[in-house]
MARPA-163197 format. One record per residue (C-alpha): residue number from 1; x, y, z. Coordinates in Angstrom, 1 decimal. Layout:
REM MARPA-163197
SITE:pos:px:py:pz
SITE:NUM:X:Y:Z
...
END
This chain:
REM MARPA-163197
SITE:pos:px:py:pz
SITE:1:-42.8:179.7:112.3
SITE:2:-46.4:179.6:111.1
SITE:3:-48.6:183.1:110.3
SITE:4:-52.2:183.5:110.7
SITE:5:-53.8:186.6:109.1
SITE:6:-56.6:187.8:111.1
SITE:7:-58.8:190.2:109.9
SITE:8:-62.2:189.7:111.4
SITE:9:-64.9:192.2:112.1
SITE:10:-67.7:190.3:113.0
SITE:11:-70.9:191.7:115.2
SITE:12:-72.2:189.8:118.4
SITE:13:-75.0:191.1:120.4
SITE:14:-72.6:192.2:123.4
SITE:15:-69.5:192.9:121.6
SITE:16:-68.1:193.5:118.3
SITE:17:-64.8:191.1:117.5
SITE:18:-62.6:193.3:115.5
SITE:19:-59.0:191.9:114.6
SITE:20:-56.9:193.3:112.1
SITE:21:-53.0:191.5:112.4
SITE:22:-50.9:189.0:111.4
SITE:23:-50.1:187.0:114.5
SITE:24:-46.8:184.1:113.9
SITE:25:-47.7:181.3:115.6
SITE:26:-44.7:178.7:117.3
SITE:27:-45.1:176.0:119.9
SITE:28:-47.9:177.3:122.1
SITE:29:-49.4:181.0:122.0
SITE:30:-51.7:181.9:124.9
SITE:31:-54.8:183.9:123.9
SITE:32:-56.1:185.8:127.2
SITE:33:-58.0:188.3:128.5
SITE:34:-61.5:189.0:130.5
SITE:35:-64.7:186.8:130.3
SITE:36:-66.6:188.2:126.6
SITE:37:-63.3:189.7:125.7
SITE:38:-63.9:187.4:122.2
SITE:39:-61.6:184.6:122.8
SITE:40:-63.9:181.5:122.3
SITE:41:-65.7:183.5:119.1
SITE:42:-61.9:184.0:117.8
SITE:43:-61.2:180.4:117.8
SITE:44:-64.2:179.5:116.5
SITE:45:-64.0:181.6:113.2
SITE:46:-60.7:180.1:112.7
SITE:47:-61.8:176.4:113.3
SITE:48:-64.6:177.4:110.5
SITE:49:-67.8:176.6:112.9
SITE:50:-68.9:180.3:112.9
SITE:51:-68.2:182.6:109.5
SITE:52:-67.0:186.1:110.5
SITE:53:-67.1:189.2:108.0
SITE:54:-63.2:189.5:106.3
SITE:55:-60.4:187.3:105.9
SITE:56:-58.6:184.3:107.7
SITE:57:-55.7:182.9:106.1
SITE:58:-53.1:180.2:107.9
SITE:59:-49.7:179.3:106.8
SITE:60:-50.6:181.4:103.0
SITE:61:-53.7:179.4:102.9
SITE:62:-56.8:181.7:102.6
SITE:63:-59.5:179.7:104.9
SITE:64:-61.9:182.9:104.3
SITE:65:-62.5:185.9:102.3
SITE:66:-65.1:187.7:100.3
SITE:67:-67.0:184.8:98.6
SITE:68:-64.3:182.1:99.6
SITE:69:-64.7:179.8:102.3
SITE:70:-63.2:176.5:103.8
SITE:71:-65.6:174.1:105.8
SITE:72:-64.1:172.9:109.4
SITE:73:-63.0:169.3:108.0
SITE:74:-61.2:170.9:105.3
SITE:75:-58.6:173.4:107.7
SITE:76:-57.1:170.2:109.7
SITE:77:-57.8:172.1:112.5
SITE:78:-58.2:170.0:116.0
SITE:79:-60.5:171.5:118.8
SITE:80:-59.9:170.3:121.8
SITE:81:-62.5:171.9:124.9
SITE:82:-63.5:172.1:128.6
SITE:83:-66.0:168.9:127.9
SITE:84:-63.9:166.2:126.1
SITE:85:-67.4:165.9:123.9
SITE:86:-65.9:162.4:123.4
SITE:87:-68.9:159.7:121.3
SITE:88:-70.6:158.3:124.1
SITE:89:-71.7:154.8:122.7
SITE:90:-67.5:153.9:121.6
SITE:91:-65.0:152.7:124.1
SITE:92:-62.0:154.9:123.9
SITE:93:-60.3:152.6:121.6
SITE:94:-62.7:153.3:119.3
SITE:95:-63.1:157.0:119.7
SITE:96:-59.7:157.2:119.1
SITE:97:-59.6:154.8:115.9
SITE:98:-62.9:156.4:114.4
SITE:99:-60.5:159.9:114.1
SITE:100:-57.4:157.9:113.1
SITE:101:-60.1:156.7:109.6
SITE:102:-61.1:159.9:108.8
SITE:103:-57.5:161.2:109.1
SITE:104:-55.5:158.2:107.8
SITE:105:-53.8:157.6:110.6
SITE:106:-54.7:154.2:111.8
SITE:107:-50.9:152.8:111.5
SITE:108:-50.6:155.7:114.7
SITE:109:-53.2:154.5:117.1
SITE:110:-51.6:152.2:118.9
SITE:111:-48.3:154.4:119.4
SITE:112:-50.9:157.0:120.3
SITE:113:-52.7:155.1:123.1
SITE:114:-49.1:154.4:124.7
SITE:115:-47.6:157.6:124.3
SITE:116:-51.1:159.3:126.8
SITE:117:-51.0:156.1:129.3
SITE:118:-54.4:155.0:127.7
SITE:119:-54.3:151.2:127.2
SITE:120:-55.7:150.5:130.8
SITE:121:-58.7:152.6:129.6
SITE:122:-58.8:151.4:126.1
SITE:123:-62.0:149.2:127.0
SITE:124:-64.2:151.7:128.8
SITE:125:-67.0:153.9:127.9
SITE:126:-66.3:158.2:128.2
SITE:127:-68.9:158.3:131.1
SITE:128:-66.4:155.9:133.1
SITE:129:-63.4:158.2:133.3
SITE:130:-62.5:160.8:135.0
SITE:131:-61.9:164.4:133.8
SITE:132:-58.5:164.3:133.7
SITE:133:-58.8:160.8:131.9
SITE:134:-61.7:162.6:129.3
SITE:135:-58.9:165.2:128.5
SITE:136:-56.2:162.5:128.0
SITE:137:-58.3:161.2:125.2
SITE:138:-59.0:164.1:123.6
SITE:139:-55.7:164.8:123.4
SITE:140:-54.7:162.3:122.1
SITE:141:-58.1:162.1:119.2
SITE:142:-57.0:165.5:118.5
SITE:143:-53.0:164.2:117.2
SITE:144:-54.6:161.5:115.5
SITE:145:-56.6:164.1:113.3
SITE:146:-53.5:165.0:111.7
SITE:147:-54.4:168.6:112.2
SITE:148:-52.2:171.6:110.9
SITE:149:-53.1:173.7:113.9
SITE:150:-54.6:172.4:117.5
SITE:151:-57.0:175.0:119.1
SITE:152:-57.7:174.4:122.9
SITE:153:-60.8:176.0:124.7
SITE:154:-60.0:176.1:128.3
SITE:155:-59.1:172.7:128.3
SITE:156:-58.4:172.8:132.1
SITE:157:-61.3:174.9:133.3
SITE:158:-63.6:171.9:134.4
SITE:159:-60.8:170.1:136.2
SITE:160:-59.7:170.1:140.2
SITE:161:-56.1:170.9:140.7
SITE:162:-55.0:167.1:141.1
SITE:163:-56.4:166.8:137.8
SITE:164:-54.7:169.7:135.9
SITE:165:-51.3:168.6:137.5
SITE:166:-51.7:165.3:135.8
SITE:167:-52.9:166.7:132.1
SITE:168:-50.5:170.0:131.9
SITE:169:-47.4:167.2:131.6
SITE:170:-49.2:166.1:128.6
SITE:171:-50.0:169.7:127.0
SITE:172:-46.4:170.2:127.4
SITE:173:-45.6:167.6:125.3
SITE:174:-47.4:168.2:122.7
SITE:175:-46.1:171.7:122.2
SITE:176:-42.5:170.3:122.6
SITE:177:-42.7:167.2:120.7
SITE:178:-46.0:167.6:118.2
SITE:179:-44.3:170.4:116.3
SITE:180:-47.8:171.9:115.6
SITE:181:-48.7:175.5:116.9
SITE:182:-51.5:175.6:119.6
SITE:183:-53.8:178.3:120.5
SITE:184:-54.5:177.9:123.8
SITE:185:-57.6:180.0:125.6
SITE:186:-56.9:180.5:129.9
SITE:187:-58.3:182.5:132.7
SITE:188:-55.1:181.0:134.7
SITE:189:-52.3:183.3:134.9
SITE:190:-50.2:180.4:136.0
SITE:191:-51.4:178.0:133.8
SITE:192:-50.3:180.6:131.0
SITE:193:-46.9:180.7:132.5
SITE:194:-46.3:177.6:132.5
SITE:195:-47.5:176.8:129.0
SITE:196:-47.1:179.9:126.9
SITE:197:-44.3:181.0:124.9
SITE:198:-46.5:184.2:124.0
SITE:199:-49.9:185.5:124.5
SITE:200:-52.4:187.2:122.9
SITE:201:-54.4:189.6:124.9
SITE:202:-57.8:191.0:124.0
SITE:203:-60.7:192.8:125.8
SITE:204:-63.6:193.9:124.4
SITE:205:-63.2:192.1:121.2
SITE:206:-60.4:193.5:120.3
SITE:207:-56.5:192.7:120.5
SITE:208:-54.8:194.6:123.8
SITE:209:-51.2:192.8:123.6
SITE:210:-49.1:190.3:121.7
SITE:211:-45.7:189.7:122.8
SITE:212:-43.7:187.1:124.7
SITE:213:-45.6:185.9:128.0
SITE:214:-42.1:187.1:130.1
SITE:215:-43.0:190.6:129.0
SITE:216:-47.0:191.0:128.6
SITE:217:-47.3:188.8:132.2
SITE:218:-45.0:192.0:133.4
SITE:219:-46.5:195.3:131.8
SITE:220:-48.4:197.2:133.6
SITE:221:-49.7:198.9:130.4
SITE:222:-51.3:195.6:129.1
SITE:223:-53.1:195.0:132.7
SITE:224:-56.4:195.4:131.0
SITE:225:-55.9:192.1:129.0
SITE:226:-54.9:190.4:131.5
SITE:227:-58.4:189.5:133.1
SITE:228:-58.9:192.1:135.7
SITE:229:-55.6:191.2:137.4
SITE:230:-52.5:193.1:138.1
SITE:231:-49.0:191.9:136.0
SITE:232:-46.4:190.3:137.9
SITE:233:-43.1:188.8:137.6
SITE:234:-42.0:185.7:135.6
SITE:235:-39.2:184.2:137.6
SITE:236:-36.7:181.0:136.1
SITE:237:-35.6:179.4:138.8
SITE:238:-33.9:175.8:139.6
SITE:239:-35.0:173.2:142.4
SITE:240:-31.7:172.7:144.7
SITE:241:-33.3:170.1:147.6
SITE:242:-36.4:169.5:149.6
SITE:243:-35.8:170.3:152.6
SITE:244:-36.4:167.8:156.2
SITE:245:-39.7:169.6:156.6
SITE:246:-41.2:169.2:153.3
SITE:247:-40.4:172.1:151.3
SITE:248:-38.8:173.0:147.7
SITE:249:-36.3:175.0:147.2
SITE:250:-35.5:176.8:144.3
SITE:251:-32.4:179.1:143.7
SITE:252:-32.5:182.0:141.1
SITE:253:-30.1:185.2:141.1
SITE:254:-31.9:186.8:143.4
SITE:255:-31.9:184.1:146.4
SITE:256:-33.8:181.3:147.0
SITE:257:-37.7:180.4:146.9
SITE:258:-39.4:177.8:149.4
SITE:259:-42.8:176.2:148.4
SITE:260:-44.8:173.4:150.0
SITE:261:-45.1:171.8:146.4
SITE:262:-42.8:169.6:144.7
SITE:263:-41.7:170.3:141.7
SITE:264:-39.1:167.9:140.8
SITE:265:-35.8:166.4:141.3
SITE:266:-32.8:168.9:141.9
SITE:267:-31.8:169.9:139.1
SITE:268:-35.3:170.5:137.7
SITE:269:-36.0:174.4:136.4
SITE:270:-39.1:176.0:136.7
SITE:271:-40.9:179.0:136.2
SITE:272:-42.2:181.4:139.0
SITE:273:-45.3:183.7:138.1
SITE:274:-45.8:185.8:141.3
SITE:275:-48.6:188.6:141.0
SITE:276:-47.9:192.0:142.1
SITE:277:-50.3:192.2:144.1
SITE:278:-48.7:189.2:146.1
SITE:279:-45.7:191.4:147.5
SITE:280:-45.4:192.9:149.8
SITE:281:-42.6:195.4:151.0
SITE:282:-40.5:196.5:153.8
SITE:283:-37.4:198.8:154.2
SITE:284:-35.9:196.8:156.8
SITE:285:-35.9:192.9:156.8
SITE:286:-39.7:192.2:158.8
SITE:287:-39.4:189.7:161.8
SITE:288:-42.2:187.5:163.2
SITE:289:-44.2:187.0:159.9
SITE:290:-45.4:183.8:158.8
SITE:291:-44.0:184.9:155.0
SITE:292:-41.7:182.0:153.8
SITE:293:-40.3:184.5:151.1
SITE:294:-38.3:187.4:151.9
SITE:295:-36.1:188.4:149.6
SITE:296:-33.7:191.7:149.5
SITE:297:-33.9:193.9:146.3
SITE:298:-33.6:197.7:144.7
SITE:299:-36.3:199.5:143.6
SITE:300:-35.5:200.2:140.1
SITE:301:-38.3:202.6:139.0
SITE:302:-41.9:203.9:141.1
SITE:303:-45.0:204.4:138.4
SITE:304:-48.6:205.8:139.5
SITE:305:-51.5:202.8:138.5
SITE:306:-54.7:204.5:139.0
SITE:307:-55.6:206.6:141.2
SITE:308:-54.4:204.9:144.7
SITE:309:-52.0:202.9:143.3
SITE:310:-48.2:202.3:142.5
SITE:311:-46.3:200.0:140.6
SITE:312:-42.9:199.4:141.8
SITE:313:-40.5:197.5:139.7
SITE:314:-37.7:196.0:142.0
SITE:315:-34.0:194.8:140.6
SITE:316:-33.6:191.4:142.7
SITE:317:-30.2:189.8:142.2
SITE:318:-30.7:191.5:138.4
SITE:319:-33.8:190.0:138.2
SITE:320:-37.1:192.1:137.7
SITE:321:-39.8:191.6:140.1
SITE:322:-42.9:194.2:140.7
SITE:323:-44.8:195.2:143.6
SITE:324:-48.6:197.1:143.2
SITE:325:-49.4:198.7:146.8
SITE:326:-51.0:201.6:147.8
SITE:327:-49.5:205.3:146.7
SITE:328:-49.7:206.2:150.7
SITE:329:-47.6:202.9:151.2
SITE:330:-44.9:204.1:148.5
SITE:331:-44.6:207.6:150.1
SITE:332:-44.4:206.4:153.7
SITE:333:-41.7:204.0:152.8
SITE:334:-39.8:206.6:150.9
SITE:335:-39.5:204.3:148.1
SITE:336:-37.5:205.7:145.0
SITE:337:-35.1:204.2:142.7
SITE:338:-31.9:203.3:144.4
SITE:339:-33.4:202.3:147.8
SITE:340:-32.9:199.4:149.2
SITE:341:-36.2:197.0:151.0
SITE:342:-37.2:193.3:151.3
SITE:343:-40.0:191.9:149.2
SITE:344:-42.4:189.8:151.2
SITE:345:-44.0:187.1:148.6
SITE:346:-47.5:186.2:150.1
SITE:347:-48.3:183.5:147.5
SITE:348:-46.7:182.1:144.4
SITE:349:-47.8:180.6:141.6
SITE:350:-45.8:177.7:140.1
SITE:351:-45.1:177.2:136.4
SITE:352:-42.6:174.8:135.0
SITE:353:-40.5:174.8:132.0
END
């Protein structure tokens, strides 16, 4: 495992970034949190294209410090944005070889270009492809840079969804295969789910959370670096069958999940990011609803989350899942731990492993 030192206080005319912690970095680590929380600034001081006031040091190497500091080509560091920024004037072939000469790596190119599906494109100009095709390339420029850390900007931001399903397959292989730790900066909660073995969280320009996803996508106390939006529940969970009427179903302890997307072959195991806001509850199994998703649980504990709200944390098949609904809801139900209901998932949000 890798270490960054952070230790940043640098002054923006809206916020002040102010970092102060080692973070270890391994496979991919989400940073997240609000719009001006910081998160593009942060991964620009590391990258080198904007000096902050204190100290950054990666893997024992001091990148900046009082009267030291590394220029971007030096760090190995590839950036990889929401625009591809790809050289308009070279074919892809040859925005891909230019970085394989500056990093040495032109006996990788062709291996490269097959391991992104690229040769059908190798002959066409960046303003002939589409996003997801862009972000394919800049993938694979960024590998060919040899870099010691990969820093991604919201990579996915400017694509539709048909185009993110195509390029998160990719993103997962490079944390899996690449061995080289990614920072990855995301306003999707899913997205981060899917990809993230832990996350950063920061509001305000400052850090909120660090941790495992599982456990900062599910605490309640790190809600304000999460964007604005309530925690929820991280759910593993296996496909079993689609069903005659279209629909995936995916067993976990606590019963089974339906969802009009397909996720794989049976067998295939996925992870489940369902807001709290997204369930619903009931003390007796609800008839007539439309809700695919009913599942039976225990509440396990009842917490207060501002001043009309509760956060209930259900056991379901030994499995955590939360509920946020109203405090009046809570009372009226008689919800306490011990008591038995049925969750009612309204939406959720696919992730998978």
């Amino acid at each position: 495992m890798t270490r960054i030192d952070l230790r940043i206080n640098l002054q923006h005319p809206d916020f002040n970034l102010e970092i102060d912690r080692f973070v270890p970095l391994s496979g991919l680590t989400a940073l997240f949190g609000p719009s001006g929380a910081g998160k593009s600034t942060l991964l620009r001081v590391i990258a080198g294209f904007e000096r902050g006031a204190g100290r950054v040091a990666f893997a024992g190497e001091t990148w900046e410090d009082a009267g030291h500091f590394v220029p971007p080509h030096r760090r190995r560091v590839a950036t990889v944005f929401q625009e591809p920024r790809l050289f308009d004037h070279l074919d892809v072939r040859a925005n891909l070889a230019y970085a394989a000469r500056r990093a040495g790596q032109t006996g990788a190119l062709a291996a490269m270009i097959d391991r992104f599906g690229l040769a059908p494109l190798a002959g066409r100009r960046p303003d002939t492809l589409s996003g997801g095709e862009a972000q394919r390339v800049a993938l694979a420029r960024a590998l060919l840079t040899a870099p010691r850390l990969i820093l991604m900007d919201e990579p996915l931001s400017a694509l539709d969804h048909a185009r993110r399903q195509e390029i998160l397959p990719y993103i997962e292989e490079l944390r899996d295969e690449a061995k080289v730790p990614i920072l990855y900066v995301s306003h999707s909660h899913s997205e981060v789910a899917r990809l993230a073995g832990h996350m950063l969280t920061l509001a305000g320009g400052r850090v909120t959370g660090f941790g495992p996803t599982a456990e900062i996508l599910t605490d309640p106390a790190l809600a304000p670096g999460l964007a604005g939006e309530e925690p929820g529940s991280l759910i593993a969970a296996t496909v079993t069958e689609m069903t005659e009427d279209g629909l995936c179903a995916l067993a976990f302890p606590g019963g089974t999940i339906l969802t009009p997307e397909r996720l794989g072959a049976p067998g295939a195991r996925v992870r489940l990011f369902i807001r709290a806001r997204d369930v619903m509850l009931s003390r007796a199994r609800p008839e007539g609803l439309s809700a695919l998703n009913i599942l039976p649980a225990v509440v396990r504990s009842v917490a207060g989350a501002g001043p009309a709200s509760a956060d209930i944390a259900l056991d379901c098949g030994g499995t955590l899942l939360r509920a946020r609904i109203t405090r009046r809801s809570a009372a009226a139900l008689g919800l306490a731990p011990g008591v038995p209901c049925h969750a009612v998932l309204k939406t959720v949000a696919l992730a998978r492993d």
